[in-house]
C-alpha positions in Angstrom: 7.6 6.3 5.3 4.8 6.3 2.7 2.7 4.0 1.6 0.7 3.5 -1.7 -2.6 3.4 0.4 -1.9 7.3 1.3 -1.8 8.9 -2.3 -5.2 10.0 -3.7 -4.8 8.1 -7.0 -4.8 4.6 -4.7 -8.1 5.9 -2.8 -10.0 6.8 -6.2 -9.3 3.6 -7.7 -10.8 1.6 -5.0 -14.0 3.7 -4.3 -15.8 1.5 -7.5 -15.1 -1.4 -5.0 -16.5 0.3 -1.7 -19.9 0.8 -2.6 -19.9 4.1 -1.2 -18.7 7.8 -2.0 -14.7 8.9 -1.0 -14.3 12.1 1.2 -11.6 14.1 1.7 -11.7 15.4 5.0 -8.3 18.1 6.1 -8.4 19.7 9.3 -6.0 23.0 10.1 -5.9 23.7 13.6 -3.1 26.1 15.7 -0.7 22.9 15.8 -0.9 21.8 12.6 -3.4 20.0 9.4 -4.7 16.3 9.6 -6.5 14.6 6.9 -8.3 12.1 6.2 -9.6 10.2 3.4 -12.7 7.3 3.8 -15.6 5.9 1.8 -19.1 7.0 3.1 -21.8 4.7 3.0 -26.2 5.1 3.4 -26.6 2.9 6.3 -30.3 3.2 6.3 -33.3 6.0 6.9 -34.3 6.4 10.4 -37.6 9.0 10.8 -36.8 9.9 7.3 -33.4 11.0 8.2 -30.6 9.4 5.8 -28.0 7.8 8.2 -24.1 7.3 7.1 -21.6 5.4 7.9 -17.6 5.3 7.1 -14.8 3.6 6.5 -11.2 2.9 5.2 -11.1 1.5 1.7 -9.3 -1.6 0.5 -5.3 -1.7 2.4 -4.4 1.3 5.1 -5.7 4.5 6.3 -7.4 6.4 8.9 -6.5 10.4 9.5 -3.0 11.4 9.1 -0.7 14.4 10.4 0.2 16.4 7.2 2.7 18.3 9.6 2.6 19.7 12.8 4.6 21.9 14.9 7.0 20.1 16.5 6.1 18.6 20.0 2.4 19.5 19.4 1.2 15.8 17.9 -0.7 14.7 20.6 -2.8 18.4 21.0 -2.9 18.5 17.5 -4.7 14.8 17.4 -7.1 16.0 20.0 -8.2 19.0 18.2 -9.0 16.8 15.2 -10.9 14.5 17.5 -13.0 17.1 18.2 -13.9 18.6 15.0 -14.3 15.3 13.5 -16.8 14.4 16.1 -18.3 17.7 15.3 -18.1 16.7 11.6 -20.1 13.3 12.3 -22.7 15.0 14.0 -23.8 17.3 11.7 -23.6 14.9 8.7 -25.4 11.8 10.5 -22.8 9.4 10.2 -23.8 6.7 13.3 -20.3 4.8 12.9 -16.7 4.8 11.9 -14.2 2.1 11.4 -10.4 2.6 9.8 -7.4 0.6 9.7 -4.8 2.6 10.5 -1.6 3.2 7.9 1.3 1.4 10.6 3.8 3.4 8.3 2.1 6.9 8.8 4.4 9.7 10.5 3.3 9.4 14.1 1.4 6.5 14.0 1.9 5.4 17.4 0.3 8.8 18.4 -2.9 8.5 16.1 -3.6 5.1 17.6 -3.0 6.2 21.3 -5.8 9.3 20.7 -8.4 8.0 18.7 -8.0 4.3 21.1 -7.7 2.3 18.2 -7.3 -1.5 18.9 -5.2 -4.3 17.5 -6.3 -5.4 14.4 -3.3 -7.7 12.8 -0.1 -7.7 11.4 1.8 -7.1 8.0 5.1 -9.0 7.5 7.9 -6.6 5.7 11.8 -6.8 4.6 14.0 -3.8 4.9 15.4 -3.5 1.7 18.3 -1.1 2.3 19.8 -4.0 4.1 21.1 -8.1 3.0 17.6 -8.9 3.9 18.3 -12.2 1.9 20.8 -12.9 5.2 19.2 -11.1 7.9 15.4 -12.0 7.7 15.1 -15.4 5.6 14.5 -18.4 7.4 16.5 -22.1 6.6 12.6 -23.1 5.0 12.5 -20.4 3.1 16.1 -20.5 1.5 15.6 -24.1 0.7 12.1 -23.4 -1.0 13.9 -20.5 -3.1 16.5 -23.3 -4.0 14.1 -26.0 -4.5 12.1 -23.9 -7.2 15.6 -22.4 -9.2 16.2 -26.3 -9.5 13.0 -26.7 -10.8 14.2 -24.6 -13.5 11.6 -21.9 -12.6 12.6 -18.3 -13.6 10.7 -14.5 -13.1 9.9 -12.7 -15.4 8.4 -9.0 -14.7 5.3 -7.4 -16.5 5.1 -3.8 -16.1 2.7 -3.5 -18.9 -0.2 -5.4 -18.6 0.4 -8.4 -21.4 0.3 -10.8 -18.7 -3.5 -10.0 -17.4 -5.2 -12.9 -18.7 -2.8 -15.3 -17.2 -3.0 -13.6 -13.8 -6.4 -13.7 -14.0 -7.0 -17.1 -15.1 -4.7 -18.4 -12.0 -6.0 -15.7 -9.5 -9.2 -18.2 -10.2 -7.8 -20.4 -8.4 -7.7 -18.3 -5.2 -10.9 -17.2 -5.6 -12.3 -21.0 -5.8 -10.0 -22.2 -3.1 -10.8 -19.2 -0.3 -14.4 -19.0 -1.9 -13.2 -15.0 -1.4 -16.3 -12.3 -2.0 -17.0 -10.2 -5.2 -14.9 -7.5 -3.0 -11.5 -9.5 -4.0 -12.7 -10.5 -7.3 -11.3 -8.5 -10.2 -12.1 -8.0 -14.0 -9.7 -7.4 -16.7 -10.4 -4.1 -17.4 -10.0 -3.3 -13.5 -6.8 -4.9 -13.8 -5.8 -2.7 -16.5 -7.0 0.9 -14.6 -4.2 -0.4 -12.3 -1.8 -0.3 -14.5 -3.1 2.8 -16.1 -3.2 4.9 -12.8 0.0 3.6 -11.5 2.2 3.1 -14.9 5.6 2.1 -14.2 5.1 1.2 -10.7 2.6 -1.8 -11.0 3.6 -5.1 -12.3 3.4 -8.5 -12.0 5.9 -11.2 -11.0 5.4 -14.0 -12.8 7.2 -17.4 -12.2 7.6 -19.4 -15.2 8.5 -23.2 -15.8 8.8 -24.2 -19.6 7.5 -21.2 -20.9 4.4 -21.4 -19.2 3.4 -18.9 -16.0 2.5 -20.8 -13.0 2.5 -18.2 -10.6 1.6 -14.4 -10.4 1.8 -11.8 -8.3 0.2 -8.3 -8.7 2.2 -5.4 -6.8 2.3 -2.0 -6.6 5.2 0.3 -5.3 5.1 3.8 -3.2 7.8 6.2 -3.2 9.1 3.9 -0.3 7.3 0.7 -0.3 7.0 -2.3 -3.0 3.3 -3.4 -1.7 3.0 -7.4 -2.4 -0.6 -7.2 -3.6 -2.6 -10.5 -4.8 -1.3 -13.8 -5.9 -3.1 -16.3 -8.4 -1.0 -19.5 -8.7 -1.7 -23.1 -10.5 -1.7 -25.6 -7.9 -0.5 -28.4 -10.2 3.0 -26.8 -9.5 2.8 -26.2 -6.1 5.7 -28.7 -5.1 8.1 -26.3 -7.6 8.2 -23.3 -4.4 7.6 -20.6 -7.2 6.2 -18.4 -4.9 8.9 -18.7 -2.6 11.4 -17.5 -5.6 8.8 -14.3 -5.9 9.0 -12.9 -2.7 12.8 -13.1 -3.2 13.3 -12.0 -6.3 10.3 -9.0 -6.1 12.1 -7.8 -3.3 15.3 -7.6 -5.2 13.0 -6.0 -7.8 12.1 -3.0 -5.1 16.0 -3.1 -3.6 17.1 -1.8 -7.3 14.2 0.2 -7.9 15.6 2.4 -4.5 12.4 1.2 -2.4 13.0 0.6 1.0 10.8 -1.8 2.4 8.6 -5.0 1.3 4.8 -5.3 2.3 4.1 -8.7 1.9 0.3 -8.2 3.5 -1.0 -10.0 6.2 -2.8 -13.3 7.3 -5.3 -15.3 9.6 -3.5 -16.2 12.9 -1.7 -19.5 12.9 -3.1 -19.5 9.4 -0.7 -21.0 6.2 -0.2 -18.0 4.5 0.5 -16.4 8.0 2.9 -19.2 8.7 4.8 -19.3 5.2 4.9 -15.5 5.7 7.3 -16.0 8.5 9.5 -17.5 7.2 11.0 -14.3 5.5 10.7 -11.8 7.8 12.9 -10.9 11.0 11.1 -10.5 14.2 11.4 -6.4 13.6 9.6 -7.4 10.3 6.7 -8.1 12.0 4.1 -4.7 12.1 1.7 -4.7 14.2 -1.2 -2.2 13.2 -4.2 -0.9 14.3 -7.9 -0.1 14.0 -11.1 2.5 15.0 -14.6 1.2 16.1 -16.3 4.3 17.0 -19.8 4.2 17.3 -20.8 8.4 17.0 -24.4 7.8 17.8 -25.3 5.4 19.7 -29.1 5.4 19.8 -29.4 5.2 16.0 -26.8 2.6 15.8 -28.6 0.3 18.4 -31.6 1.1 16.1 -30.4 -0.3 13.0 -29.0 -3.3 14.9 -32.6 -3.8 15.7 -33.3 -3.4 12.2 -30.7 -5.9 10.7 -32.3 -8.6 12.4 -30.2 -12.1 12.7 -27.0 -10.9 11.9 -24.6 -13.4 10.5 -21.0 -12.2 11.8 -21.1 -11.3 15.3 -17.8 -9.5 15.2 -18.5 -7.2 12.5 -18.2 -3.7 12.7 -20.8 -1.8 12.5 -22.8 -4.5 13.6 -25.7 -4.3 11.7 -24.0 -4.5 8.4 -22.3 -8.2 10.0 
């Protein structure tokens, strides 16, 4: 199943963000071709030697099998490993870190050979199924009723019009989680999205008395309706109109011949992680996975040294926490 976060066009529009240059990396070995897209960025000058380091832009990605012959996955995997190690070497990148795309044709094999970790969770709906019946919770078909008796109704915006509004609630969000420039957006950002991806990004927009009180930006694969960023005014929050926007975007995606939901993720035991929950199955739950590779150790311990007191502990690379 493919995701938005695999197609080039998604990977170019985020490198502004990234602060660093995209590569395209494809390996063709005897089994079959892997490749692999990631932002580089300077991680500092050690000697006079310019030091890199990489990783996955904004959503999924990490290397992926293009095709293979079959049974070979796990050779092929290996024979990337080596190149790419190869590849970090001789272009003095000290360390590497990707979340891997959970939807990726043999994903489960990508993990197991490059020894990624657990890194979190995204909570989906089948849509080629009453997902309506199968997946949503008691809490969440009450909150759907509560806000249709609010007299909230959607209203989607695959052209744009709507970017002010969405960008005046998203405001909100950004006051409330006190989020980084990283998941801050302009208009005109706003509007590359719906330039690079016309006709398959929108917003869902829950309105009460002709006035938008919640928005939803989202973008759709071939096979996935990704539920992207939310800006809501919190004067309504009793009305549930997010609640109505899961259900009814999904319905959205169900017509539109998409198979699945993304709703994203969320902090453990966190609210969004918990109101999550209550619309997704227990198979709805997707685990996925990450890469911490440190390619040269003795540099990277160097520009630990360098970094000083570093603020977030758990950060990967380190130095950069």
């Amino acid at each position: 199943m493919k995701s938005v976060y695999r197609e080039a066009r998604w990977a170019k529009l985020q490198e502004k963000k990234e602060a660093g240059e995209l590569v395209s990396y494809d390996f063709i070995g005897k089994q079959g071709e892997v490749s692999y897209c990631f932002i580089k960025k300077q991680a500092g000058f050690i000697d006079d030697v310019q030091y890199y380091d990489i990783s996955s832009y904004r959503g999924t990605g990490g290397p992926c099998i293009e095709w293979c012959n079959d049974g070979q996955e796990l050779e092929l995997m290996k024979s990337f490993t080596q190149d790419f190690q190869q590849y970090c070497k001789n272009n003095n990148i000290i360390a590497e870190f990707a979340k891997l795309d959970p939807w990726a044709a043999n994903a489960s094999v990508i993990s197991e050979v490059l020894g990624a970790e657990f890194y979190g969770y995204f909570y989906c709906n089948d849509l080629t199924e009453n997902f309506y019946e199968k997946a949503y919770n008691r809490r969440s078909k009450r909150a759907i009723k509560k806000a249709i008796d609010a007299n909230v109704s959607v209203k989607f915006d695959f052209d744009g019009v709507t970017i002010p509004k969405f960008l005046e609630l998203y405001q909100n969000t950004v006051d409330k989680f006190q989020v980084s420039a990283y998941y801050k957006f302009t208009a005109e950002e706003l509007e590359e999205y719906f330039e690079v991806f016309k006709g398959v990004c929108f917003f869902s927009n829950a309105v009460k008395d002709g006035e938008i009180i919640t928005s939803v930006l989202s973008v759709m694969s071939e096979d996935i309706v990704h539920y992207l960023y939310l800006g809501s005014n919190p004067e309504f929050a009793h009305c549930q109109a997010n609640s109505l926007l899961t259900y009814q975007t999904s319905l959205l995606g169900k017509q539109y011949g998409r198979k699945l939901i993304d709703m994203g993720g969320g902090k453990k035991d966190g609210n969004i992680e918990q109101f999550k929950l209550n619309f997704v199955a227990e198979n709805g739950v997707i685990p996925y996975y990450a890469i911490k590779k440190i390619h040269n150790q003795t540099i990277y311990d160097t520009m630990v040294q360098k970094a000083g007191a570093i603020i977030n502990p758990v950060f990967f690379p380190l130095y950069r926490g």
